[in-house]
N, C-alpha and C positions, 0 to 999 in steps of 0.2 A: 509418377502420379501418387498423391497420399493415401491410405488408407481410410483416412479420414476425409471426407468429400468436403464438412463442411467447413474444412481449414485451406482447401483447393483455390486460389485467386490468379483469374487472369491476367498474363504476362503486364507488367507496367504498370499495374494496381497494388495497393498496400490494403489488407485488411484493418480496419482499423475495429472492428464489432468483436473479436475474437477474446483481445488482448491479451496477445502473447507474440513472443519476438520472432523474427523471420529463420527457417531451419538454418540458416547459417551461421546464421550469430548461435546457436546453442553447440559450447566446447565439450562437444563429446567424447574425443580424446584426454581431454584433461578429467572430466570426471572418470573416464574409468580406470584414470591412473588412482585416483583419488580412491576409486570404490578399495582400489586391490591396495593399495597403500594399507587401506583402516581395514581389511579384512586379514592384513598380516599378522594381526594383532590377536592373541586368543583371549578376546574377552566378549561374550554373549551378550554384556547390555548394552552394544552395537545394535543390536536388535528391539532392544525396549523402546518404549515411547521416548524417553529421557524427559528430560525437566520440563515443567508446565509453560516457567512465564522463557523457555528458550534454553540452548545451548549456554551453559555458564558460560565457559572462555568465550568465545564470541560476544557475549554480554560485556564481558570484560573488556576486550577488542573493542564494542562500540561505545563502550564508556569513555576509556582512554583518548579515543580519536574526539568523542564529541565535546567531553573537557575541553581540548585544545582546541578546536573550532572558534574560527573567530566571530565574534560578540557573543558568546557563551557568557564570558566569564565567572564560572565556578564549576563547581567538579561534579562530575556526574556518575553517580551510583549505578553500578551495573543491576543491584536490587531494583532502579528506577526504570528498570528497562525490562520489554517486552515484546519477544519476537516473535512471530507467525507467520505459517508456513506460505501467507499470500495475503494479498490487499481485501478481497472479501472479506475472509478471516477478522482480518485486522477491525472492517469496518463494520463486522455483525459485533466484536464486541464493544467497538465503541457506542455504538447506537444502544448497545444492551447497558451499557453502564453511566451512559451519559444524557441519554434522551427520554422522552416520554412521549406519548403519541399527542401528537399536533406541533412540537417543538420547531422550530425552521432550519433549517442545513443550508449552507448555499455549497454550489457543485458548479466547476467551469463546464464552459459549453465549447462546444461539444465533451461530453463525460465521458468516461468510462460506463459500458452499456450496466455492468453490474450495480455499479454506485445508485443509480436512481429505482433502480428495482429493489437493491436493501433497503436504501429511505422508505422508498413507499409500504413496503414490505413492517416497517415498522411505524407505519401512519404517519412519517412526518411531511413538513412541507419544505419541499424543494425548491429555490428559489437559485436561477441559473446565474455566473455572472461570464461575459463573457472569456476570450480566450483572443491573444497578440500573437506575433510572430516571436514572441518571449518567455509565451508563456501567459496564465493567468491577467487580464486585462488589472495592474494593480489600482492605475489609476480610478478607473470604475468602482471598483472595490471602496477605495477610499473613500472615494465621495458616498456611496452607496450608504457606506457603514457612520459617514458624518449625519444622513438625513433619517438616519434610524431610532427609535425611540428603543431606549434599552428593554425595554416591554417586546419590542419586534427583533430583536438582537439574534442571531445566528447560533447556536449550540456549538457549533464548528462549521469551516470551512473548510 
């Protein structure tokens, strides 16, 4: 049984309100090989916050990779990149740097439960667009975004 009751889900059910992955899928043998790895090291800024916009190499890592990504085509700045410690994170600061209150977001349906509490959190209007067995409904989207007047345009999707 968990410690935590409200991460407890009945045999055969997936939580899906939580959003976070099932205890099995989390390699806890590999990170604590990882912890004692970087803890061999004697250097104390293991402990600091480290860099703002993320981990340099890693930055570099998803640079390199998204370069090569196909239909990219051009080369991506790892200065262009910004990593955070989790998708909140991510989407408080885009709502902070990108929106203003009343601007429209659209969010797949069924969301993520936090996604629609930071929109609103931030006054915008959330406008849902379905969700396939693929994923994101694109064809909806499409169309959606053809009958849109750039006046009523999405800040992000």
């Amino acid at each position: 049984m968990s410690q935590y009751p409200q991460y407890t889900v009945p045999a055969g059910l997936i939580n899906l309100g939580v959003g976070q992955p099932s205890d099995s899928m989390l390699p806890l043998d590999l990170i604590r090989q990882a912890v004692q790895h970087r803890f061999s090291f004697d250097d104390p800024l293991l402990l600091q916050y480290g860099d703002i916009p993320g981990y340099r190499n890693l930055r570099k890592i998803l640079a390199d990779y998204l370069s090569k990504a196909p239909g990219v085509g051009q080369d991506i700045s790892p200065d262009n990149i910004f990593v955070t410690n989790g998708n909140t994170g991510a989407m408080i600061l885009a709502c902070t740097f990108f929106t203003k209150a009343g601007d429209i977001v659209y969010a797949e349906d069924p969301s993520y439960f936090l996604a629609l509490n930071t929109f609103r959190d931030f006054n915008l209007t959330v406008d849902t667009i379905p969700t396939d067995n693929n994923g994101l409904d694109v064809d909806y989207l499409e169309q959606k975004l053809r009958n849109t007047t750039p006046e009523m345009r999405p800040k992000f999707i």
